[in-house]
N, C-alpha and C positions, 0 to 999 in steps of 0.2 A: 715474611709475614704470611700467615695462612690464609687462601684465600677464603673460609668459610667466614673470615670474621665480615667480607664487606657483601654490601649489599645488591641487589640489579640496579641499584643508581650509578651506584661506582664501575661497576661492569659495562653496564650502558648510559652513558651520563646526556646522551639525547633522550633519553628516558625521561628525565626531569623537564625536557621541553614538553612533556606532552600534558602537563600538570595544570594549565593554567586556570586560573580563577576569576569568576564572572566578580565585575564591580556593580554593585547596589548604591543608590543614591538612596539616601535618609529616608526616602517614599520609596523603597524597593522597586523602581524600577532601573533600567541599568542608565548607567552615564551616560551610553551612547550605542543605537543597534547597529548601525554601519558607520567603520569598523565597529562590533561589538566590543563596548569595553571589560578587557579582558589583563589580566595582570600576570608575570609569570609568579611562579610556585613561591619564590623567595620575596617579593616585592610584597604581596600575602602575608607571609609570615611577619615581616618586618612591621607591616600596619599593624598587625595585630599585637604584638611588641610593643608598640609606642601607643598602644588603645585608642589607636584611629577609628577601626573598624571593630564589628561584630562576626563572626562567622557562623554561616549561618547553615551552611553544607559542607564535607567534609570527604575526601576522596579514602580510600581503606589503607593506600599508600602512608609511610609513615618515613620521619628524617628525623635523625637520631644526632643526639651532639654528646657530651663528655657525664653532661649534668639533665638531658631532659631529652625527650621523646613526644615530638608533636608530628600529629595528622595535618597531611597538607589540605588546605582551606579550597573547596571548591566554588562555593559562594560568599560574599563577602561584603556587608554593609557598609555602609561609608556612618561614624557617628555625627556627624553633621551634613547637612542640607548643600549641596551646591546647585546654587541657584543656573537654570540652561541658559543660554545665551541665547538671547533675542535679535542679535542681527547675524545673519548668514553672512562668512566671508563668502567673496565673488576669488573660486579657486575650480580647475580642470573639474577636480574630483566632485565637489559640489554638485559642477555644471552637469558631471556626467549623472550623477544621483539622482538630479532632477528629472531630466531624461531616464529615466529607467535602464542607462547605461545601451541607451538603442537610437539608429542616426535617426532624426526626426523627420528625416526626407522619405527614407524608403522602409524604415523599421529594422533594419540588421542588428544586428548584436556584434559583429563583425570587429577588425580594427578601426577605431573612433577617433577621430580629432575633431575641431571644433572650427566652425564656418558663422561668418555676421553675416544675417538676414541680410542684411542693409550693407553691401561690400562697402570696406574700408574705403576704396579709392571712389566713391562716391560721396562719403561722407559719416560714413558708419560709424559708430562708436563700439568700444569694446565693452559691451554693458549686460546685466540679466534680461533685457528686454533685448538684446538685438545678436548675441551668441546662442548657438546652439550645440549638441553633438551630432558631429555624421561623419559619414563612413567615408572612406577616401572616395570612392567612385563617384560619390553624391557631389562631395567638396570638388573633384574636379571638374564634374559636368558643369555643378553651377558659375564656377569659377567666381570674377567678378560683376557678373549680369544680376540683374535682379528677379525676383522669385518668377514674373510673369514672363520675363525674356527668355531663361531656362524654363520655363514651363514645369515648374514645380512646386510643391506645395506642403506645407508645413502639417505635422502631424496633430500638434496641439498649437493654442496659441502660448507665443512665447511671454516670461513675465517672472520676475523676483518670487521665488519660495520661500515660505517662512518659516523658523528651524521647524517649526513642530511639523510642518508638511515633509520637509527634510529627514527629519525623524522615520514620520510613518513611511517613507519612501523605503527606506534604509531598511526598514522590517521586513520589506519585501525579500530582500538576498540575505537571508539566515547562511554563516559560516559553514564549511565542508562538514564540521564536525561542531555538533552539540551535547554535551556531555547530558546524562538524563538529570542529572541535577537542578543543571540552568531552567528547563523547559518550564518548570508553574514559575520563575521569574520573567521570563519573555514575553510570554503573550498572559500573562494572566488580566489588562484590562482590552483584552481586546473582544467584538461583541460574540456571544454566543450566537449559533445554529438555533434556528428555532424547530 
């Protein structure tokens, strides 16, 4: 078969990972900013197949089948409302979100695990109010002494987030890559510069 008939997807078919498409909730803003929800090429096409969604931006790239020729969807509405969830699961990643992904002892960005204020073997529970994120150095210093023994001290106070704080957290670590399409989806209600 001649090569001129196939395309740079077939040639490069990691090519097709680089497609994917932002998802819009019914109020156009995205399902979720960290991780930003993001759909691959084909997952796209298929909602809009089954008139899930609207599409609403459209990449130049284009996939071809037997009977039709469609533009891969770079933006993409959802036609109904999913309501966000109002209770935050208590999970690493959460915890670490909450945290700006930085240990609350000394502020690193560093490698993270997670230390109870309140050591376990004292009585500590594993709770939003009494985990934190920190860095190994922080987590070994403290060990299981308590804040005043180790002689250190918490960056914020600790305490359950609520998605929508979760949310705006999340806004903060925008993805390696934003296609220009995404960007009046992302922040368009966030406050202007005066």
């Amino acid at each position: 078969m001649d090569g001129d008939f196939r395309t740079d997807f077939v040639r490069e078919p990691s090519a097709l990972k680089q497609h994917p498409a932002l998802v819009l909730n019914a109020d156009y803003r995205p399902l979720s900013y960290y991780p930003l929800s993001l759909w691959p090429w084909q997952e796209a096409i298929k909602a809009v197949w089954l008139d899930r969604v609207n599409i609403v931006a459209e990449y130049d790239e284009v996939v071809r089948s037997q009977r039709m020729e469609v533009r891969i969807p770079s933006v993409v509405v959802l036609k109904d409302y999913v309501k966000p969830q109002k209770r935050v699961a208590f999970t690493r990643f959460n915890l670490f979100l909450r945290d700006e992904f930085s240990c609350q002892y000394c502020g690193s960005h560093g490698d993270l695990t997670f230390d109870h204020v309140v050591p376990r073997a004292r009585g500590g529970i594993t709770s939003w109010e009494n985990v934190v994120a920190a860095c190994s150095p922080c987590n070994l210093k403290k060990g299981s002494k308590s804040l005043r023994q180790a002689n250190m001290h918490l960056r914020k106070p600790v305490r359950q987030p609520s998605a929508e704080e979760l949310r705006n957290q999340g806004r903060k670590f925008p993805p390696n890559h934003l296609h220009s399409s995404w960007v009046d989806y992302l922040y368009w209600d966030s406050e202007l510069d005066a």
